[in-house]
N, C-alpha and C positions, 0 to 999 in steps of 0.2 A: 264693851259688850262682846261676849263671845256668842259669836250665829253658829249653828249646824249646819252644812248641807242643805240638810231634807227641808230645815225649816228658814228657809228664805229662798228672795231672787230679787235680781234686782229691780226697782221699780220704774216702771213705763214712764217716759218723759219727764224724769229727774236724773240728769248725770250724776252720777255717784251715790245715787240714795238706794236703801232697800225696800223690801216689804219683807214684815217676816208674818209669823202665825196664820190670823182669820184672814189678815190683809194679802198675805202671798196668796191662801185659799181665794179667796176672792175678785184679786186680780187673776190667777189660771181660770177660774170660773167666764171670766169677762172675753182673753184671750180664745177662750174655746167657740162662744156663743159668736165673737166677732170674727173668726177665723173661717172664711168657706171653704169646706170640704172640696179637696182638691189642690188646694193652695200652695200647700207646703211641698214643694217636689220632693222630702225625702222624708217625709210624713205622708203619705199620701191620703191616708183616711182621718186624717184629724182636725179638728175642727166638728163645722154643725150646716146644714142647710137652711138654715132659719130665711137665711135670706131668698129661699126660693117661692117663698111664702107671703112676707113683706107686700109685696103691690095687689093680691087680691083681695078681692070684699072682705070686713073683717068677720062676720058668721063662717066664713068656708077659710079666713086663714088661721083663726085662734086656735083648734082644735091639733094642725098642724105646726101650727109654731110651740104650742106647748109639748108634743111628744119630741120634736126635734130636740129643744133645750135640755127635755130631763131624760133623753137619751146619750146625745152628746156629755151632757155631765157627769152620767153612769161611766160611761164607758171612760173619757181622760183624765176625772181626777177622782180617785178612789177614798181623800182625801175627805172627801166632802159627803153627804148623805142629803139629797133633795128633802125637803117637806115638802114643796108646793110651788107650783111654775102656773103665775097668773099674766095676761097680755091684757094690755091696754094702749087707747089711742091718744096721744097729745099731741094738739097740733101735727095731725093729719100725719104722725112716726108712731109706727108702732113701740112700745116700753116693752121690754119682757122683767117681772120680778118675779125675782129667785129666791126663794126661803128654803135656805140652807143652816146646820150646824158642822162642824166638824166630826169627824165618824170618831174620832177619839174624844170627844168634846160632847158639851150639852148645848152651850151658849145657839141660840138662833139667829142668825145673823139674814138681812136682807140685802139683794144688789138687783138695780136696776140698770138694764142695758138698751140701748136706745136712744 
């Protein structure tokens, strides 16, 4: 199998494995939402604040965790085109799902983080 570049990376907690196409988009999707803003000393704006949101009531955090995710994803992977950022509670953690396709792409794909 020949990879590109642009279309892979390798995959989170598999030595030697990849992720290419929806699944690379998907995992960067994952990487952003779980990354605090601040984090990366030579990123310093990358990532999402989701987690500043996290421990309050959920009426005053949904409103806020949904602009944080589908701003954060605007902005680091150009890759991807939002449909729709829903929050939910299971067992007292917040879920964020992401209804996404590929901006070159039709397919809808869904990722839930959390």
């Amino acid at each position: 199998m020949s990879l590109k570049p642009i279309h892979w990376s390798p995959k989170l907690g598999e030595h030697g494995a990849v992720v290419t196409g929806g699944a690379d988009i998907a995992q960067a999707i994952r990487i952003i939402l779980e990354t605090p803003r601040g984090s990366d000393p030579l990123r310093p704006l990358f990532g999402s604040d989701v987690y500043l949101y996290v421990d309050r009531p959920l009426p005053q955090s949904v409103p806020h965790l949904v602009r944080e995710a589908w701003d954060a994803i605007a902005t680091w992977e150009p890759r991807a085109v939002v449909e729709s950022v829903n929050v939910t509670w299971e067992n007292a953690h917040a879920v964020i799902e992401v209804k996404w396709h590929p901006a070159d792409g039709e397919k809808t794909e869904v990722l839930r983080v959390g």
